[in-house]
N, C-alpha and C positions, 0 to 999 in steps of 0.2 A: 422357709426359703431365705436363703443370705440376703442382704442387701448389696445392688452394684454399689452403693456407694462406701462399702465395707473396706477398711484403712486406707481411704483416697480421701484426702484433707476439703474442708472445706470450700475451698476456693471452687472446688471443678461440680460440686452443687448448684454453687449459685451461678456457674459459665453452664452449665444444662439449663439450667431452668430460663436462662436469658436465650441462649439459644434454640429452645424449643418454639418460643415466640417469631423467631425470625426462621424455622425450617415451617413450621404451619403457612405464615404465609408465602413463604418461597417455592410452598407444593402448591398453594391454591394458583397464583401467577403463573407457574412454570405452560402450565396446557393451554394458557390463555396466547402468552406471548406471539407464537408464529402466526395462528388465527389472527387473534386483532389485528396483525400487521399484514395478513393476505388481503382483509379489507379495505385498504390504500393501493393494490394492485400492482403488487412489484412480486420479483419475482425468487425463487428459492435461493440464491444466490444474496438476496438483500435481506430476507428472512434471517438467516446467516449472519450476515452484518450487523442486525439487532445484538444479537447474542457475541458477535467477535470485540463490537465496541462497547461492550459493558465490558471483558477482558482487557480489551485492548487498555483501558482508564485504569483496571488492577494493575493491570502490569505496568503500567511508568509511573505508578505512585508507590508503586513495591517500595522501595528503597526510604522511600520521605515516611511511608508508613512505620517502619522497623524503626528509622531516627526519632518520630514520633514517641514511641512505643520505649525508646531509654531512655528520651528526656522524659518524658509526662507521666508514663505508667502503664497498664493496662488498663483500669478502670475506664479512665478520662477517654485513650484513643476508641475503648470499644464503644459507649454509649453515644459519644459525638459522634463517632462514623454509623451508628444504625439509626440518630436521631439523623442523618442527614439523606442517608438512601430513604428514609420514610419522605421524604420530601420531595425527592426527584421520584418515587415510584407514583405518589401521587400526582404529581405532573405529568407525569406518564401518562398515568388514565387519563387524564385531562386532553393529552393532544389530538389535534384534529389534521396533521397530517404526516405521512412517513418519516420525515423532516423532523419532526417533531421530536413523533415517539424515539425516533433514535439519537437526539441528544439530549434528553432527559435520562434515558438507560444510558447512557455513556458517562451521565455527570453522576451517574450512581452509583459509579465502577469505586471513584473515589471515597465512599464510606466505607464500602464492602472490602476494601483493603484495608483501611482501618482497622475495623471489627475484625477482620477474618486474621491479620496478624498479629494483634494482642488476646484473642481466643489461644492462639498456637502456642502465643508464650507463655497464656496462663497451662497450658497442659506441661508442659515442655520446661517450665522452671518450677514447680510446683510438686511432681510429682517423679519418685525415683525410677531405676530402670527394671525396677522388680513388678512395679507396676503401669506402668507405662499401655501398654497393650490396653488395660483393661481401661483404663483412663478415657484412651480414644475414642474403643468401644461405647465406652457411657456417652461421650460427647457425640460423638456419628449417633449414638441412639436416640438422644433428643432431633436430632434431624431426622430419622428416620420415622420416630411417631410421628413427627409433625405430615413426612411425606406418606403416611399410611392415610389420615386421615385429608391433609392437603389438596391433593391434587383430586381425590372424589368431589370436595368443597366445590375446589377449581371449576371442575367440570358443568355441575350443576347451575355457578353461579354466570357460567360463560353462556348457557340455555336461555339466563334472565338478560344478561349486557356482558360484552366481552371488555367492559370498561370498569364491571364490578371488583372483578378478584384484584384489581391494582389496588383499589381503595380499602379491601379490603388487608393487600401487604402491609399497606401503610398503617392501618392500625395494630397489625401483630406487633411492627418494627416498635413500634411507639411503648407499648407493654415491653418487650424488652429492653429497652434504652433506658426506662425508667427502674429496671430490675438491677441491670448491670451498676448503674449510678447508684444507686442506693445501698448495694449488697454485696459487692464485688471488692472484697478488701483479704487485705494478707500480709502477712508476715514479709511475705519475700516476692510480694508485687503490689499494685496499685500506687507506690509513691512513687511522685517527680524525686529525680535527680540533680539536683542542683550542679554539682561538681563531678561531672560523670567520670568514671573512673574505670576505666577499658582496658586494664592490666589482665585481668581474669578472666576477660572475655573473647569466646571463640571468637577470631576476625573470618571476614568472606575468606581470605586467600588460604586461610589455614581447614578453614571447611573443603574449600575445591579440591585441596591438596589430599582429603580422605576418597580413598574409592567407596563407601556406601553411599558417602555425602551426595555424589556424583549420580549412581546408583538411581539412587533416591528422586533426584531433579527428575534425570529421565524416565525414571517410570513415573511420577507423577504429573510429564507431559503428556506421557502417549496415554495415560486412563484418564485424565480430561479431555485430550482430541476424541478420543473413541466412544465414550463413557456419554461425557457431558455435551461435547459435538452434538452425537446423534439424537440425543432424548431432546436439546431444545432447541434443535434446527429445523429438520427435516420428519422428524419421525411425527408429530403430530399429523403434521401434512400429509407423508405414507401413509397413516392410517386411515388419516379420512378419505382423499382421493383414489391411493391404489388400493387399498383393502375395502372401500366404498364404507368404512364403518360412521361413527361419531367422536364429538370431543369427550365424550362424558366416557367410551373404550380406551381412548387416549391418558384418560385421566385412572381407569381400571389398573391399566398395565403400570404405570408407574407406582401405584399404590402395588399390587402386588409384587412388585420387584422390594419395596420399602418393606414389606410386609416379612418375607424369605431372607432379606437382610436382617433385618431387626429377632426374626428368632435365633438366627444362629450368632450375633452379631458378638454377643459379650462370649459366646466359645470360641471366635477366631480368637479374641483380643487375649484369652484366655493361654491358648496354643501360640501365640506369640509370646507372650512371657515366658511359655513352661519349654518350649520347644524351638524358640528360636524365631527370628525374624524369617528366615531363607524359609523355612518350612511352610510356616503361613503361608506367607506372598506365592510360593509355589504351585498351592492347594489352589487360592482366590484366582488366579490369572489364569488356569490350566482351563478353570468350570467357567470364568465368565468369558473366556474365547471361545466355547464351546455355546454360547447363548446368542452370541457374535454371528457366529455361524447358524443359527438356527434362523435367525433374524435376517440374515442374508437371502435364503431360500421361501421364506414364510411370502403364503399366498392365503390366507385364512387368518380373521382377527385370531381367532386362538391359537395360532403359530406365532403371533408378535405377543397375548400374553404368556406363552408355554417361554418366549424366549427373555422375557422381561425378567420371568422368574429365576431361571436359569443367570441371566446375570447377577441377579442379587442376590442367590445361594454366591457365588462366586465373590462378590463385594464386601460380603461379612468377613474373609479372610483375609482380601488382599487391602481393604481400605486404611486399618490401622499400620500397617509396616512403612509405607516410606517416612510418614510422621513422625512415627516413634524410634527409625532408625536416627533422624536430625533431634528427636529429644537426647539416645545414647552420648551423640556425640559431642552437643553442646554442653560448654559451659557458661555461666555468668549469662546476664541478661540478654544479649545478641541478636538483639530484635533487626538485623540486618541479614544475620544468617537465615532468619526464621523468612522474614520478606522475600529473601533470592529463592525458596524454598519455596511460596504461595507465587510469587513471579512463574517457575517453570510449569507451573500448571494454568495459571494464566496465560501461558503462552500457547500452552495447548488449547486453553479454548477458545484462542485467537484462532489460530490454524485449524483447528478441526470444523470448525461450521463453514468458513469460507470456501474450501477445499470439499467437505461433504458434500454443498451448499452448488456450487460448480459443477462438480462430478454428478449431482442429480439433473442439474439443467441438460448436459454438454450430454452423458448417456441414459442413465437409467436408474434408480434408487438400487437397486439389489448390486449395480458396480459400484456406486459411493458404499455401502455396506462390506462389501469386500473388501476394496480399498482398506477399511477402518479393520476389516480383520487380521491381516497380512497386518498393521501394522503394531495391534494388540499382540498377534505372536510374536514380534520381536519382544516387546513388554515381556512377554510369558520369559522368551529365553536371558534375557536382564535377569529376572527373578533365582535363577539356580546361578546365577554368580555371583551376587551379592555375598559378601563376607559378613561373617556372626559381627555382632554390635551388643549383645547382649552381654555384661560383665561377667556371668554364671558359666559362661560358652567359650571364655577365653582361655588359651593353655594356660598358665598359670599369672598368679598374683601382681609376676613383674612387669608383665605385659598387657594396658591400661587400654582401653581404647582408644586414645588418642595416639599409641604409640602403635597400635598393630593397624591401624587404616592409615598413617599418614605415608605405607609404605608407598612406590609409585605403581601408576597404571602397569598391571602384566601384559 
């Protein structure tokens, strides 16, 4: 059997193996977060909030993070930013009221932008456009073993204290932080820049100015509104209260969604190399609106995990393309492109819990479901217009991609 890590450079080993440490405990947390916080007695709409003001902190540190990330490196920003959410998850567990727990998760937004935008650079400056897909792939697949095994952990350990799986993130984050610092070196990342030197490098304005780039942003807000919205807002709560089931189903379903992801995961990544960005993204979005909808109507635990599953046959195809479309397009280090690029999904998961979060209080869980459908099919129809990015796909030699996307909005 090949190895996934077969002619993809060292670097993106040692960004799996740090981030596997940090998707194990980000499964074991995820099933806890809404629960723990029903126990302060507020209501779905501040549940929501939990999860909007840990985005909301990604998103205004987007930008400090990417400036980070030229001056200092990748190494430096990933390890301080996961040694720092280890600290505020642990305080997390620690609070003892709503107040609390939501500006410990908020002061955690700012590591997780660190980390999560020098991860991006390490894929995105490391690795060329031949293999790019498959790069992703490996990287989404260290979060997804982690969420195969995670969120069952989650579950079992939220039986014992719903204050355990925090302490337990905080030890994963800790094993990763010290992986990343120690192992995390390269050729063409890890050093400070002393004299930084932004001649080469894609700027924001020349990124906006691509339609994929653009592309790209927006679907990576609407499959965080929809996506990450519903799994850490609302839907633990759907299951226990409207489906009458448990955390420990709650924590089933997202395991088998990781599960259906992870088998097919490295043949999306695969069929985006060979086939194209538009092709993938096409396939992933079509299946996981259709899980969307399944979810929508489900009145039976096994209708919320028949739909979990269903999302993430659809995830293994569509997760790697708008990533690997801002890898095509960058050049030189651009950790500012790469930030505006984890900012528009940060923004989606500002928007989508608040708005889920509301729409369950104000009607009903299956209209905030729908809602999040209707707005995944816009996503869907984004996906058939995205223009190739891939250099193999372009008419010919003289036509770069930097030169066939900076044409303007049709």
């Amino acid at each position: 059997m090949q190895s996934p890590f077969k002619e993809l450079p060292r670097e993106i080993s040692v960004l799996v193996a740090a981030s596997f440490f940090v998707a194990v405990g980000f499964g074991i947390v995820l099933p806890a977060i809404p629960v723990f916080a029903r126990t302060f007695g507020v209501s779905n709409a501040a549940i929501g909030l939990i999860v909007s003001m840990f985005a909301i902190t990604r998103f205004a540190s987007g930008l400090i993070s990417g400036k980070l990330v030229d001056l200092f490196g990748e190494r430096a920003v990933f390890s301080s930013g996961v040694f720092m959410v280890a600290l505020f998850v642990f305080l997390a567990g620690m609070a003892n009221s709503y107040h609390q727990l939501l500006f410990f998760r908020a002061a955690g937004g700012l590591g997780s932008s660190m980390f999560s935008v020098a991860a991006g650079s390490v894929i995105m400056r490391s690795v060329d456009d031949a293999h790019r897909g498959r790069a992703q792939s490996v990287y989404n697949g260290a979060f997804l073993v982690g969420g195969v095994s995670g969120p069952a952990i989650g579950g079992l350990l939220s039986l014992i204290s719903l204050r355990a799986p925090f302490f337990a993130y905080s030890a994963t984050l800790l094993i990763s932080g010290i992986v990343a610092y120690f192992f995390l070196k390269g050729d063409k990342i890890g050093k400070r820049e002393k004299n930084l030197d932004t001649s080469n490098h894609t700027t924001v304005r020349e990124a906006l100015a691509m339609k994929p780039y653009r592309i790209a942003l927006t679907l990576s807000f609407i499959v965080n509104w929809v996506v990450f919205g519903m799994r850490a807002s609302i839907m633990p709560v759907f299951v226990t209260e409207e489906l009458h089931s448990t955390t420990a189903v709650v924590g089933y379903g997202f395991a088998l969604s990781a599960i259906f992801q992870g088998l097919l995961l490295m043949r999306g990544g695969r069929i985006s190399d060979s086939k194209g960005r538009r092709f993938a993204s096409v396939i992933g979005s079509s299946v996981a609106l259709i899980g969307v909808l399944v979810l929508t109507f489900a009145v039976h635990p096994w209708m919320y995990l028949l739909a979990m599953t269903i999302i993430g046959i659809g995830g293994a195809y569509l997760s790697t393309t708008p990533a690997s479309i801002v890898g095509d397009i960058i050049r030189g280090r651009g950790g500012q492109v790469i930030a505006i690029f984890q900012m528009a999904g940060d923004a989606g998961m500002i928007v989508g819990p608040l708005i889920i979060g509301a729409l369950s209080d104000a009607y009903s869980y299956r209209t905030a479901f729908a809602v999040s459908a209707v707005v995944f099919a816009i996503g869907t129809f984004l996906t058939t217009r995205i223009p190739e990015t891939r250099e193999e796909f372009l008419p010919g030699e003289s036509e770069k991609p930097q030169d066939i996307n900076l044409r303007p909005l049709e």
